[in-house]
N, C-alpha and C positions, 0 to 999 in steps of 0.2 A: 817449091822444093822444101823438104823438110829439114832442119839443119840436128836434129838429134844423129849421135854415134848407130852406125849401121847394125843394124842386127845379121844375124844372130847374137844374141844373150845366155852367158850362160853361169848357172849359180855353183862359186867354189868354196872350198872349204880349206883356205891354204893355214888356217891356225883355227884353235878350239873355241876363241870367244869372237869369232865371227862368221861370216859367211861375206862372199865378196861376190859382185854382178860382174863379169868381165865381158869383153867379145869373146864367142864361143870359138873353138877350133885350132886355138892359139897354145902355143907352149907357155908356162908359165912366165917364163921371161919376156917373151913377149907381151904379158898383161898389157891392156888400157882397162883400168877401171872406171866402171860405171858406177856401183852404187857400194856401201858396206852397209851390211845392218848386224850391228852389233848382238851378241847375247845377253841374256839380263846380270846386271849386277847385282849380286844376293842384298848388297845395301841399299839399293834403290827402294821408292817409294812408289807401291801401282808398278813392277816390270811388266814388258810384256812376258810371255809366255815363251819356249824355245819353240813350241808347236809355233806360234802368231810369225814368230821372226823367222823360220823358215817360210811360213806362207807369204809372207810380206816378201821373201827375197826371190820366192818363184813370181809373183807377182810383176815385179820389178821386170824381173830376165826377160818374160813375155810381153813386155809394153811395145817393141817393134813390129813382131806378129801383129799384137790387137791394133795395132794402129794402120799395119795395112790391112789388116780386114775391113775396118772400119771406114778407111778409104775406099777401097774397093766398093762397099757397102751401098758409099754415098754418090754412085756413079750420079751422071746430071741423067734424068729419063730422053731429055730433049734429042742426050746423043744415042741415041736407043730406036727413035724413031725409022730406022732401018735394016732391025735386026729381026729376023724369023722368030718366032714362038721356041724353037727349039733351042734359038742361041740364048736365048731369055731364060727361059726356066736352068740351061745348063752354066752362065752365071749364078742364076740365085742357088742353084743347088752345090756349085763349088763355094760363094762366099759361105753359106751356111756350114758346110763341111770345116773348110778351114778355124772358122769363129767356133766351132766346136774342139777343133785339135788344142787350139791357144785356150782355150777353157778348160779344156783337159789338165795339159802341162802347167798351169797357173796352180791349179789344183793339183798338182804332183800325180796324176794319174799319167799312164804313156798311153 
């Protein structure tokens, strides 16, 4: 069993020099935060970019998604051994599906 905070994730913007990972769905006051990723400080040495730390924060949000894909992904074959051709292709053809949505969203695309 995995002990990371339950997804959904989702990236907020409750003040201007950051962005925040919280549990999606929830009122603000209800936050549990997950991650902050800061914006650049103009005195910083090497910042990142505000493009990078938005990506970095969508990133973050979808770590639940990709990790149940990624499970899903790595079913054992052994327990497979009594599934039709139809139930087979129609797993790899949703894990792929999914692994593309959390691709998507990572990438700010809907």
């Amino acid at each position: 069993m995995s002990e990371h905070t339950k997804g959904p994730w989702s990236v907020e913007a409750p003040m201007d020099h950051e962005l925040t990972i919280v549990e999606a769905g929830k009122e603000v006051y209800d936050w549990r935060f997950i991650a902050i990723c800061c914006y650049p400080d103009p005195d910083e040495v090497n910042p990142l970019s505000r493009k990078e730390v938005e990506a970095n924060a969508r990133l973050i949000a979808e770590a639940p998604r990709m990790f149940d894909v990624l499970e899903a992904s790595a079913a054992d074959p052994n327990d497979m051994t009594n599934w039709s051709d139809e139930q087979i292709r129609g797993w790899a053809y949703a894990t792929a599906r999914n692994a593309r949505r959390a691709i998507a969203k990572a990438r700010g695309q809907q």
